[in-house]
C-alpha positions as CSV (number, residue, x, y, z in Angstrom):
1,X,29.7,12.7,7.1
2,X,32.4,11.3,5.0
3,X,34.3,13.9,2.6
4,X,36.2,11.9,0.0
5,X,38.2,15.2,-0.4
6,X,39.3,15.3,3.0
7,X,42.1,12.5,2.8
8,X,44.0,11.0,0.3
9,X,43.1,7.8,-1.5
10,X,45.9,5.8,0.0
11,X,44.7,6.9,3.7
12,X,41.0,6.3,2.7
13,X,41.6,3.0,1.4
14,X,43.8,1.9,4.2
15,X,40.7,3.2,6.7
16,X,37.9,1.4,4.9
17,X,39.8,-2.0,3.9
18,X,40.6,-0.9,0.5
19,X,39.7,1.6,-2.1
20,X,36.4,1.8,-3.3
21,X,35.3,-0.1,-6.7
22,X,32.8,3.1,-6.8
23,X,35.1,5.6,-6.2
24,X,33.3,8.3,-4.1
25,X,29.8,7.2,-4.9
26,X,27.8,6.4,-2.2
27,X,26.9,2.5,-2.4
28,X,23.6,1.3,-1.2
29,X,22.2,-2.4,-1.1
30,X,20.3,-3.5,-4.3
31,X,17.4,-5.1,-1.3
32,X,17.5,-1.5,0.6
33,X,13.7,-0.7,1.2
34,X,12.2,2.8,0.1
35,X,11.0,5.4,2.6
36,X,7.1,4.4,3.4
37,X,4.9,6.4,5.1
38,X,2.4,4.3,7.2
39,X,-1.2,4.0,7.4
40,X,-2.8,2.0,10.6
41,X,-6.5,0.6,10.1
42,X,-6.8,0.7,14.1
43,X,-10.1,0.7,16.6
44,X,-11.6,-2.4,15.5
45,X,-15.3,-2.4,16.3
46,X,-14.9,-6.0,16.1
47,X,-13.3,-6.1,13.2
48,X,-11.3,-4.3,10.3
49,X,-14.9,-3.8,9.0
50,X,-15.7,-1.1,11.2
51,X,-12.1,0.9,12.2
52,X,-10.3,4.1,11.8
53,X,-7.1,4.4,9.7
54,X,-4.4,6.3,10.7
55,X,-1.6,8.3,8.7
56,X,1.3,9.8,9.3
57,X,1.3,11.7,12.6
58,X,-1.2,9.9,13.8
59,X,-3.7,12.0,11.7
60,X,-7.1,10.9,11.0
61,X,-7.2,9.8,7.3
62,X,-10.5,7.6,6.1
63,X,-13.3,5.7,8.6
64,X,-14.6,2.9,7.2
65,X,-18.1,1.6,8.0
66,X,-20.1,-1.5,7.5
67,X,-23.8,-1.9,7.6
68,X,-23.8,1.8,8.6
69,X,-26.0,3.8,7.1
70,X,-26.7,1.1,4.8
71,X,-27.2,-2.5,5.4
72,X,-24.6,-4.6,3.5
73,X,-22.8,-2.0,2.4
74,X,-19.1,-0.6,3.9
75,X,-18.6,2.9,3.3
76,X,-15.1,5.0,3.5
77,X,-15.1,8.5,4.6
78,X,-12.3,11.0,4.5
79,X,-11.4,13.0,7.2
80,X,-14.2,15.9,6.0
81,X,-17.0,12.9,6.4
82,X,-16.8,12.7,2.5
83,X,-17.7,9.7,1.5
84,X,-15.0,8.8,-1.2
85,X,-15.5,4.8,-1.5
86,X,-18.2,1.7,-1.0
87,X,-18.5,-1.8,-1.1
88,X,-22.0,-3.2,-1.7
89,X,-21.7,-6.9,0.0
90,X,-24.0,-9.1,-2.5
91,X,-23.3,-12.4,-3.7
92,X,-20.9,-11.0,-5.8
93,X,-19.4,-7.9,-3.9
94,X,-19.2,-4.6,-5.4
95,X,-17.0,-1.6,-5.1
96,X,-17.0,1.9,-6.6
97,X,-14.3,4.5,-5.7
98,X,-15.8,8.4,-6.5
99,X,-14.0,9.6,-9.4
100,X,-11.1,6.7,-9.8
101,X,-13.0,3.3,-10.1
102,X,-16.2,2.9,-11.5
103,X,-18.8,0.2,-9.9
104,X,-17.7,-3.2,-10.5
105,X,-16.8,-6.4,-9.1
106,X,-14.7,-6.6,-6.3
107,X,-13.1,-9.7,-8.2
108,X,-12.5,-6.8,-11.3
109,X,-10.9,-4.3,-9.5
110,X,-8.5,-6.9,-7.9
111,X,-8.2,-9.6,-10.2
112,X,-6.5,-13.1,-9.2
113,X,-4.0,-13.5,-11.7
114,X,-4.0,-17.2,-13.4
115,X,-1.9,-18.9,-11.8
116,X,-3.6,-17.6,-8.0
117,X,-0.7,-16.0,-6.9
118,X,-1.6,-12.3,-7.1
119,X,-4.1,-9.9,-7.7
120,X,-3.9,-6.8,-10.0
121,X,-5.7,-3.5,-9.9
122,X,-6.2,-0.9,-12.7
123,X,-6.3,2.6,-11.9
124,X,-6.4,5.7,-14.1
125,X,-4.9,3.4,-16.8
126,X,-2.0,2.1,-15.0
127,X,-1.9,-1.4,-13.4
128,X,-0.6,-2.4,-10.2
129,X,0.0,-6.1,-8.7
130,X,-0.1,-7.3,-5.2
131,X,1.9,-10.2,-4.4
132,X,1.8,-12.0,-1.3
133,X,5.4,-12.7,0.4
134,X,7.1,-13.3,3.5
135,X,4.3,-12.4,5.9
136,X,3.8,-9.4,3.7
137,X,1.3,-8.3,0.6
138,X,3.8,-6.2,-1.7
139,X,2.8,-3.7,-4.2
140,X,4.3,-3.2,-6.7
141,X,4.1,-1.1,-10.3
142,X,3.7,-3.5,-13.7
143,X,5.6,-1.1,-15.7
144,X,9.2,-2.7,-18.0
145,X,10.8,-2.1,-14.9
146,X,8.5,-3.1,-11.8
147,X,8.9,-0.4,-9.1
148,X,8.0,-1.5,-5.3
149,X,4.9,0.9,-4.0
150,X,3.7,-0.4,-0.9
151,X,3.3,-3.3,1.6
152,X,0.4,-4.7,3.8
153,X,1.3,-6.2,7.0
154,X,-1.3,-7.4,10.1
155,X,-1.1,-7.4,13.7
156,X,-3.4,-8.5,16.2
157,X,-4.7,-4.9,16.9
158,X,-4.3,-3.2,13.0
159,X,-3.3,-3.8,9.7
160,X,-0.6,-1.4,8.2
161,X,-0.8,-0.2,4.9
162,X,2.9,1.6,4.0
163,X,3.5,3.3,0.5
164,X,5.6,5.0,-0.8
165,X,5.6,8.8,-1.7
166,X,5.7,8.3,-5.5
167,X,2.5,5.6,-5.1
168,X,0.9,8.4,-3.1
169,X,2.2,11.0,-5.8
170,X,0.6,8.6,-8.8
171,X,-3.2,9.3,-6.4
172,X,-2.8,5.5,-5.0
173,X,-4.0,6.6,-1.8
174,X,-7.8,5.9,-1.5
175,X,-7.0,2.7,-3.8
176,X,-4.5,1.0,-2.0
177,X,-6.4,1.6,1.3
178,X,-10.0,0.1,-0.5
179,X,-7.6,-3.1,-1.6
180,X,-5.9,-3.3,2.0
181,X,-9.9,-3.6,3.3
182,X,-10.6,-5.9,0.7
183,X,-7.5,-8.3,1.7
184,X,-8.3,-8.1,5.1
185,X,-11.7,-8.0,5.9
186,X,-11.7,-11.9,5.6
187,X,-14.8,-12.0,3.2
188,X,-15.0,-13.3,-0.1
189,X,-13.8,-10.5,-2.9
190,X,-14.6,-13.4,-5.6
């Protein structure tokens, strides 16, 4: 670890290729990427519509569900067997999360912004865009100053949902993993 103390400024500059315009602030790149923690939707049974989704540690988070119980309709347990979310696949699809989103339209709770080049969500009165970009969907806050939350990414075998831990601190959890489905499945949110 480096101890500005530990030399003087003349050695430290000559060491480093000069002294530092931040003195003995620690200088990190404006593009450097937050800590996420990951969550894999994994065991396809074909498809992302039936699977599991792993968390950190490999720990069981939510199973998703489709057509079980309920014909045309995919259900997300937690790792009790709650169930905590479900999309009713109708003409126009429906999704209701318990106790964070009410039942509406999947078009509602991700909305294509006007010019088609991202959706935003609403929850618990705070909105939330989705921007697809370099083979990634970003998330990121809508506050004054935008705040990156999370990323989707796909394989061939699982799609990755990664936030961070203030979108898991602001209860983005169940939401973000409900959205990932929705982006993914490959049927029509609109």
């Amino acid at each position: 670890m480096f101890n500005p103390y530990s030399q003087s400024w003349q050695s430290q500059g000559a060491s480093r290729g000069g002294p530092s315009i931040f003195g003995a602030l620690p200088f990190t790149s404006p593009d450097a990427l937050p800590t996420f923690f990951a969550f894999r939707f994994t065991s396809f049974n074909p498809t992302i519509l039936n699977c599991n989704v792993i968390g950190p540690k490999s720990r069981p988070y939510f199973r998703i569900m489709t057509d079980t119980p309920m014909p045309g309709v995919s259900v997300f347990q937690n790792s009790n067997g709650q169930n905590i979310a479900l999309v009713q696949w109708h003409r126009h699809p429906e999704v209701e999360l318990r106790n964070l989103v009410e039942r509406q339209r999947t078009s509602e709770m991700l909305s294509l912004s006007p010019d088609q080049t991202s959706r935003r969500m609403t929850v618990n009165g705070t909105t939330f865009t989705f921007i697809p970009r370099d083979n990634f969907i970003w998330l990121y806050s809508t506050a004054s100053q935008p705040e990156l939350l999370g990323r989707i990414s796909r394989s061939q075998s699982a799609v990755t949902l990664e936030l961070t831990g203030e979108a898991i601190h602001l209860g983005l959890l169940e939401p973000a993993v409900v959205a990932t489905f929705l982006l993914q499945c490959g049927r029509n949110i609109d």
